[in-house]
C-alpha positions as CSV (number, residue, x, y, z in Angstrom):
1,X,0.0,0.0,0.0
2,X,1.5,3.6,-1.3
3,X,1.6,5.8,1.2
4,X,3.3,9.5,2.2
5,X,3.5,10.8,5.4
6,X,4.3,14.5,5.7
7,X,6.0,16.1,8.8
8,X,7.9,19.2,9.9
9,X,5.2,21.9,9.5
10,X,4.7,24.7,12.4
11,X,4.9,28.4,13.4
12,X,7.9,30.1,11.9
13,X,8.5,34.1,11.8
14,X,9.0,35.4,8.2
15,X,12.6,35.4,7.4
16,X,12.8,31.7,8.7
17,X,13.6,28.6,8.0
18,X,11.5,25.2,8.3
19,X,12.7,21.5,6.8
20,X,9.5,19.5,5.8
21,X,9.9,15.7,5.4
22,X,8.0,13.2,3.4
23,X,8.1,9.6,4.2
24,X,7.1,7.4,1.7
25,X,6.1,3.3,2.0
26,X,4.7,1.4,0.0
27,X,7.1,1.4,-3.6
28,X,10.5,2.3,-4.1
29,X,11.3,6.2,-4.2
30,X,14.5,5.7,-6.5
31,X,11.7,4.8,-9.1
32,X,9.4,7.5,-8.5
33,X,9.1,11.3,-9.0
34,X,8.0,13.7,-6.1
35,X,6.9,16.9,-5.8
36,X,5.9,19.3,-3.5
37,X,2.4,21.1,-3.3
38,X,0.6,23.6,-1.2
39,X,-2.9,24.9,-0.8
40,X,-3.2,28.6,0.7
41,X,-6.0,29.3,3.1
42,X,-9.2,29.9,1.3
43,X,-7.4,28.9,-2.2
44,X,-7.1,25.8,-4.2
45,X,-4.2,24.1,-4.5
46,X,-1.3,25.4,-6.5
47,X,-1.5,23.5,-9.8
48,X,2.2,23.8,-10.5
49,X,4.4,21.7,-7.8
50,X,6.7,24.4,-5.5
51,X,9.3,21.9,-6.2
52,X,9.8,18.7,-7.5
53,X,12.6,16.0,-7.4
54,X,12.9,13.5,-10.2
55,X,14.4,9.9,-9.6
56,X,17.3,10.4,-12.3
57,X,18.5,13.6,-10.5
58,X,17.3,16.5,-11.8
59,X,15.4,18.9,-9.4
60,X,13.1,22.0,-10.4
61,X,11.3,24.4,-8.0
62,X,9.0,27.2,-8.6
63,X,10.3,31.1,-9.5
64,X,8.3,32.2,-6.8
65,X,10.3,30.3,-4.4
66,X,13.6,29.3,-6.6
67,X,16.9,30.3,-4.6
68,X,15.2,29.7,-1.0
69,X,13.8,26.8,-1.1
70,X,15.4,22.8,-1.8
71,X,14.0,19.6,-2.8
72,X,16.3,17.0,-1.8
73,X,15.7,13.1,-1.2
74,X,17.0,10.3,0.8
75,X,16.2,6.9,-0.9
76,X,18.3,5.2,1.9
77,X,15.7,6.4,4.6
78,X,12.9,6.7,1.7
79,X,12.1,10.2,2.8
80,X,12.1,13.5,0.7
81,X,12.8,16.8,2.1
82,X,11.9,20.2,1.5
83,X,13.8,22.7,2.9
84,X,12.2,26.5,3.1
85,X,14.4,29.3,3.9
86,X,13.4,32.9,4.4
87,X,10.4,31.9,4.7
88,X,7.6,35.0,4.0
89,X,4.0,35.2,4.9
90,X,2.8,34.2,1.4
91,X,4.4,30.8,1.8
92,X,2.0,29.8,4.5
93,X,0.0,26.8,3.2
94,X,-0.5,23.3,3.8
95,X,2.0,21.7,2.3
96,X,1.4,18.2,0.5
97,X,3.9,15.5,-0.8
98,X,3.4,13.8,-4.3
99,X,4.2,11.0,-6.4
100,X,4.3,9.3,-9.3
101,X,5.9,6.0,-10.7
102,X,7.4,7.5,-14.0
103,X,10.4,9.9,-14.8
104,X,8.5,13.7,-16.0
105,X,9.9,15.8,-18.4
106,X,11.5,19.1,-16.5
107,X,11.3,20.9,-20.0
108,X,7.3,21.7,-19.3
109,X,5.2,23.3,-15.9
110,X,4.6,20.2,-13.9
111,X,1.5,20.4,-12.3
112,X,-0.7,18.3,-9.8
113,X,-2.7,16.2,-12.3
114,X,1.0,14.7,-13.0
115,X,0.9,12.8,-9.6
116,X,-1.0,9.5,-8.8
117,X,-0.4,9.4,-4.6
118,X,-0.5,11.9,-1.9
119,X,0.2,12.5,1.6
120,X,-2.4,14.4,3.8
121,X,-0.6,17.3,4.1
122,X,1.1,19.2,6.9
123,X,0.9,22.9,7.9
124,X,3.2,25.6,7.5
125,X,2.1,29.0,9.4
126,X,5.0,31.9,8.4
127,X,4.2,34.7,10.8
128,X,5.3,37.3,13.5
């Protein structure tokens, strides 16, 4: 049974940092692409991932958060990590953990319709 396990949300004061973790069980990571999601209060989910980490290396993240945050996996410990530096009030969101069993093209927007499993999410509050 696929499943992902989000952990590592909280409080943090804008200009900081928080490391989200996704564990995954179920299949094996080093075959699978992840990304990350969130959902704003009161808005949909964003269809484009925030970042995403595909099994043959590559790694791609949003503009909106490119050069502060990192997608980053451990295959060893099946877990995928997103670390979130200066952090600013827009990020807040819940953030949601993604997968898929295939290797997607980084030339093109990855969005959420690309993924086939996800976690249930876990909350990120960015405020003073």
């Amino acid at each position: 049974q696929v499943q992902l396990v989000e952990s590592g949300g909280g409080l943090v004061q804008p200009g900081g940092s928080l490391r989200l973790a996704c564990a995954v069980s179920g299949f094996t990571l080093q075959h699978f692409t992840i990304g990350w999601f969130r959902q704003a209060p009161n808005e949909e989910r964003e269809r484009e991932g925030v970042c995403i980490s595909s099994p043959d290396g590559p790694t791609a993240c949003a503009d909106s958060v490119k050069g502060r945050f990192t997608i980053s996996r451990n295959s060893a410990k099946s877990e995928v990590y997103l670390e979130m530096n200066s952090l600013k009030p827009e990020d807040a969101a819940v953030y949601y953990c993604a997968a898929v069993g295939a290797v997607l093209s980084m030339g093109r927007p990855i969005s959420q319709y690309d993924f086939e499993f996800w976690g249930q999410g876990t909350q990120v509050t960015v405020s003073s």
